[in-house]
C-alpha positions, 0 to 999 in steps of 0.5 A: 926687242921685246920678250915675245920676240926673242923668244920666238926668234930663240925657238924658230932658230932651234927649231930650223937647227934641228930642222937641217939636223934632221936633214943630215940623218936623211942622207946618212940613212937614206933609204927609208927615205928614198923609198918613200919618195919613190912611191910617191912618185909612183903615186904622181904617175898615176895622178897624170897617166892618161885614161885607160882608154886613151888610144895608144900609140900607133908609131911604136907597135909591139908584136906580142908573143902573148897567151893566145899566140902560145895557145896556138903556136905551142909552147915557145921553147919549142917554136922553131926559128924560122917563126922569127925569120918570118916574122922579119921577112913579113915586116920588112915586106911591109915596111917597118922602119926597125924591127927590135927583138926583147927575144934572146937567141943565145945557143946555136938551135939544134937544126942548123937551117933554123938558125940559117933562116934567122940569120938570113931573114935578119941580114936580109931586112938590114934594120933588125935589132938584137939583144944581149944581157949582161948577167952577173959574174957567178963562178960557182955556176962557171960564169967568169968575169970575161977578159974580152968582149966577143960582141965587139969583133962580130958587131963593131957599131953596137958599142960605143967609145964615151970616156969616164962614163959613169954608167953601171959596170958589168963584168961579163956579157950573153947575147946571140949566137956569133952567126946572128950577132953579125948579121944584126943591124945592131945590139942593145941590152935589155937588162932591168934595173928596178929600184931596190922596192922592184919597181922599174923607174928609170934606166941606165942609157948605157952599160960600160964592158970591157972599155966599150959602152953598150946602149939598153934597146931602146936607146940603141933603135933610137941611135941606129935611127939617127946615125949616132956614133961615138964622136956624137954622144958627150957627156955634160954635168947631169945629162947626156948629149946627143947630136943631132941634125937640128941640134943636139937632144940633151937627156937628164941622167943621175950620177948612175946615167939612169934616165927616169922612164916617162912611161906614156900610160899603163899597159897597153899605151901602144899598140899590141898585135898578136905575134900570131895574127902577124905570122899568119898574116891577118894584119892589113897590108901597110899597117907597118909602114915607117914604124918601129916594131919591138918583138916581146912577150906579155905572156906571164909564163915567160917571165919578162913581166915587171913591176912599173909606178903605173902597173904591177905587171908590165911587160919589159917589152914596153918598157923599152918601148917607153925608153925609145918614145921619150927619145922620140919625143924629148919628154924626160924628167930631171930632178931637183939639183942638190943644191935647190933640194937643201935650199927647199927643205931649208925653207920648209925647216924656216918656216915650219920652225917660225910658225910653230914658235910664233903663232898660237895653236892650232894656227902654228899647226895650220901654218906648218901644214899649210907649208907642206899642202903647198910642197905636196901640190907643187912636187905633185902638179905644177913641177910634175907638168914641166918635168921636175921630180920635186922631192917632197919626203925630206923637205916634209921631214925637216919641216917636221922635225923644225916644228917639233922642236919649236914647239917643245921649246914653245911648251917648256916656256910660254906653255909653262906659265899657261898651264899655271894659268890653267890649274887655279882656273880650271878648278871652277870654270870649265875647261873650255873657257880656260881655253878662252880665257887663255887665248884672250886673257882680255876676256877675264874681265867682267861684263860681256858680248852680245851673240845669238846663241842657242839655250838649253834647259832640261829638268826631270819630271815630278822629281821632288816627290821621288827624292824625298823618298830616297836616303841623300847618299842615295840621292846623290849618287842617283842624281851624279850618275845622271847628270855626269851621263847627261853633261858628257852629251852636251860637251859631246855636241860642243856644248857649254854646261852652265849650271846644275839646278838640283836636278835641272841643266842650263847649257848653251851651244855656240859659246866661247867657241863660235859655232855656226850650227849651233841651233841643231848642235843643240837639237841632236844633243837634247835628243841624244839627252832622251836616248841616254837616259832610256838607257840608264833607265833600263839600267836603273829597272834592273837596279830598282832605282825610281824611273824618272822622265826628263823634259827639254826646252830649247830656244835660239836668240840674242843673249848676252854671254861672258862672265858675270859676277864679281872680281872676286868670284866670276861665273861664265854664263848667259842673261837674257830674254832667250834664255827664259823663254828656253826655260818656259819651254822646258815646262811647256812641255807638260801641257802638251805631254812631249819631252823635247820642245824648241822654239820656231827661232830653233827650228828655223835656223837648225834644219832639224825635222820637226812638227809644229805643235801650237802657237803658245804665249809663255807666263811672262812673255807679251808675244806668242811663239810657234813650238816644235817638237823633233819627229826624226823619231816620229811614224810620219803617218803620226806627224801628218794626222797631227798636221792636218789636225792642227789645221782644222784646228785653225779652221776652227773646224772644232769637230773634224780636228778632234778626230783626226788627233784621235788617229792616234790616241799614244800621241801625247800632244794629240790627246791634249789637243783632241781635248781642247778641241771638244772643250771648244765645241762645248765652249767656242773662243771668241770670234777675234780669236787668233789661234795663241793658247795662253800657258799660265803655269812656269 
């Protein structure tokens, strides 16, 4: 086995060591953990909800005890019981399958015949479903842990006999009124077990009182529904059993017996009727025909709103509602058993450790997010779509941990000896070629690659006459400050800097590093060139330094790039044809009074705006080239007189030319064509003349 090899293996295997290390914490400390794997959940949710104007479901209707019922009716303590009553009777005449009050009747009413008429209307119906709560024991408030269960006597079949039940304990009970809770078809309790973030994500099936096991509301409709008893609900390693006429329905539960809520939708995923508009009878005969009615309040004066993954203010009403469909309908959620978890995040811990420790940056980065995008995805769709809650925050957390430490022992070895490598290149080659160089050492060697690239070149205009007059301390302080501000741009675009003439920079764009845009990469960062060194001139006014005016040629072509020189001494640059003709530009430029021209091999690949200015055949160069100068800058009137000059120009309309370029007369190239074109009307070129004007000058 090789070096590289094993010390790969080495930093993987420390790495996936640190990883299930990692994991172990996880469940010593477990809630930071769970409580952002819950809002990631929470997150999923509402990834898959419906749309808020998916019609709700007709099956199971809410009668709302909302805003408006509360405006019309008064304020609800003082409704008097025989609202409810009528209520019931209204919907029994209508034929509603089961009636569930989310409604507390606790103390007896001050009038007795309103209590009567509750206790009648409900007995009368046969299929009224009451509520209980079971409230914490308090002594210093009086309220005592109960030694009997005075619900058990008055309602036998609302609880249920389910030995070593694991659900929630409760110590004592509160529920309607002993007349009312004997006439109830049966009890269910409506207590909310929100997560410890307040958030309402699941629900215990059961609370175990006294030797008795009651079911939340919703659950209870459900069983009273089906003809459930104690004899058909077992109890079966991670889910509860219910038999049924076809078989039974199996319902995943956590150790606590806690149901996680599908809930159908936001507020409102079923149908909500005002509890008025109910009493006063305004809803068409047989709308509750065979349907399950839940009787609560939305009204936010009561304070039966809660906090759900799909709502921060939900009434618990439907939450029970959403309990009782997922019955109905058997959609439930499980989660990922233990031993899959540790396995899931055991792989990631793998494969996070490998790729840090076997591939190069940033491909072990790239390999190790890769690893958690695919957990993310399939904890977030596919596994979500069957009813799976993947955890995702502690596979991502062993992962992480497995990575970190893969690549610190990665940095104390093999990074080591390239940071060697680094400091004796680093000192005359520039920092992205040590990259390469680092990354390909075949690249150290001499000669080099053929590569279309992109050539900058920028000089500062008559600047000779201006440097003799300055001290050369002066000199070099003046020229360090600009050259420094001119490089940052360039490496800003992703350029390369090649060289310093004096007062002149060679860049190239698209090399070491491959980059596609590398022709407008070179454009915008010639033009940033221009606005920087207006800024520093504005400094330099104050400072009474000289004002300088820098110009630039730019063009794009095959070159051949890599290093030059000897074994000794190499030098990372560019030869070619296109870097001369970049070169020649550069001093185009003063022909045409412009400070930023481009080739038309630039101005075709880099998709910048531009004018075209002439075509021009360059000292030393057989064929002419179109130049371009950047008019994002420009008045677009300015750039379309110059169009329409250029083209009477063409058109040999000498006359007419002139006086479009004499529109604007700031124009520099304007101006210098204006000229030749009353020079050609003295003096006309040839008839075989074909437009090229030949610049003599370098």
């Amino acid at each position: 086995m090789s070096k590289t090899s094993k010390r790969t293996l080495l930093g993987g295997g420390i790495g996936f060591g640190l990883g299930l290390f990692a994991l172990l914490t996880s469940h010593l400390f477990p809630a930071p953990f769970n409580a952002l794997e819950a809002r990631l959940w929470d997150i999923r949710c509402r990834l898959h909800a419906p749309p808020p104007e998916a019609p709700p479901v007709e099956d199971v209707v809410i009668v709302d005890i909302d805003t408006r019922s509360l405006y019309k009716l008064g304020r609800y303590h003082q409704w008097p019981r025989s609202y409810h009553a009528k209520l019931i009777d209204l919907l029994s005449r209508d034929g509603a399958l089961a009636v569930a009050f989310d409604v507390l009747f606790i103390d007896p009413d001050r009038f007795p015949e309103e209590d009567s008429s509750l206790v009648r209307a409900t007995r009368g119906a046969g299929n009224v479903l009451h509520c209980l709560i079971f409230p914490e024991v308090d002594s210093l408030n009086f309220l005592y842990e109960m030694t009997q269960d005075p619900y058990l006597p008055l309602n036998p079949s609302s609880s249920y006999l389910i030995p070593d039940a694991p659900f929630p304990l409760r110590l004592r009970a509160e529920g309607p009124f002993p007349a009312l809770a004997r006439a109830a078809e049966g009890l269910g309790f409506v207590d909310i077990f929100p997560d410890p973030d307040g958030v309402v994500r699941s629900v215990p099936l059961f609370v175990r009182f006294l030797g008795r096991c009651y079911a939340t509301l919703g659950l209870k409709v459900f069983l009273d529904l089906m003809g459930i008893n104690s004899e058909d609900i077992e109890l079966l390693p991670g889910r509860v059993a219910f038999e049924l006429p076809d078989g039974p329905l199996e319902v995943p539960v956590d150790r606590e017996g806690r149901m996680i809520i599908n809930y159908r939708g936001g507020f409102r995923s079923f149908r909500y009727i005002s509890y008025y508009d109910v009493l006063k009878g305004r809803v068409p005969e047989g709308f509750f025909r065979d349907k399950i009615v839940f009787v609560g309040s939305s009204a936010p004066g009561l304070m039966d709103l809660r906090s759900t993954p799909l709502s921060p203010k939900f009434p618990g009403v439907e939450i029970h509602a959403n309990v009782l469909y997922d019955l109905l309908s058997g959609r439930f959620f499980r989660t990922l058993g233990k031993g899959r978890s540790f396995v899931l995040a055991a792989l990631a811990a793998l494969v996070s450790g490998l790729s840090a420790s076997a591939l190069r940056p940033p491909w072990g980065t790239f390999g190790t997010m890769a690893c958690f995008g695919l957990l993310l995805y399939f904890g977030f769709f596919p596994s979500f779509s069957r009813g799976v809650w993947m955890p995702v925050v502690r596979p991502i957390w062993a992962g992480t941990v497995a990575y970190v430490g893969s690549f610190a022992h990665r940095l104390l070895t093999e990074e080591r000896e390239k940071r060697r490598i680094k400091e004796a290149f680093g000192t005359y080659v520039s920092p992205l070629v040590v990259d390469q160089l680092l990354s390909h050492p075949e690249l150290a060697e001499l000669g080099g690659r053929r590569a279309v690239l992109t050539v900058l070149f920028s000089d500062l205009a008559d600047f000779t006459p201006i440097s003799e007059e300055m001290d050369p301390e002066e000199l070099v302080a003046f020229l360090n400050e600009y050259l420094t501000e001119m490089t940052e741009v360039v490496l800003r675009h992703e350029g390369t800097v090649d060289k310093f003439e004096g007062d002149a920079i060679m860049a190239f764009f698209g090399a070491p590093l491959p980059l596609p845009d590398h022709p407008a990469r070179a454009v915008k960062a010639a033009l940033e060139m221009q606005r920087s060194l207006d800024s520093l001139r504005r400094r330099w006014a104050e400072e009474g330094k000289p004002q300088v005016r820098m110009r630039i040629g730019i063009n794009t072509g095959e070159v051949v790039v890599g290093n030059m020189g000897s074994h000794k001494k190499m030098d990372y640059t560019v030869m070619g044809d296109a870097v001369n003709l970049a070169a020649r530009l550069e001093g185009v430029n003063k022909v045409y009074r412009t400070e930023v021209l481009m080739s038309g091999s630039t101005y075709e690949s880099s998709g910048v705006t531009a004018r075209e200015i002439d075509i021009v055949r360059v000292k030393g160069k057989a064929q002419a080239v179109r130049i371009y100068e950047p008019s994002e800058d420009l008045p677009p009137e300015v750039v379309r007189a110059y169009e329409e000059g250029l083209k009477l120009y063409r058109e040999r309309k000498w006359d007419e030319a002139a006086s479009a370029f004499a529109l604007f007369p700031e124009d520099g190239p304007a101006s210098v064509m204006r000229e030749r074109c009353l020079a050609f009307l003295r003096n006309p070129p040839p008839q075989d003349w074909d437009g090229v004007w030949e610049i003599a000058q370098k």
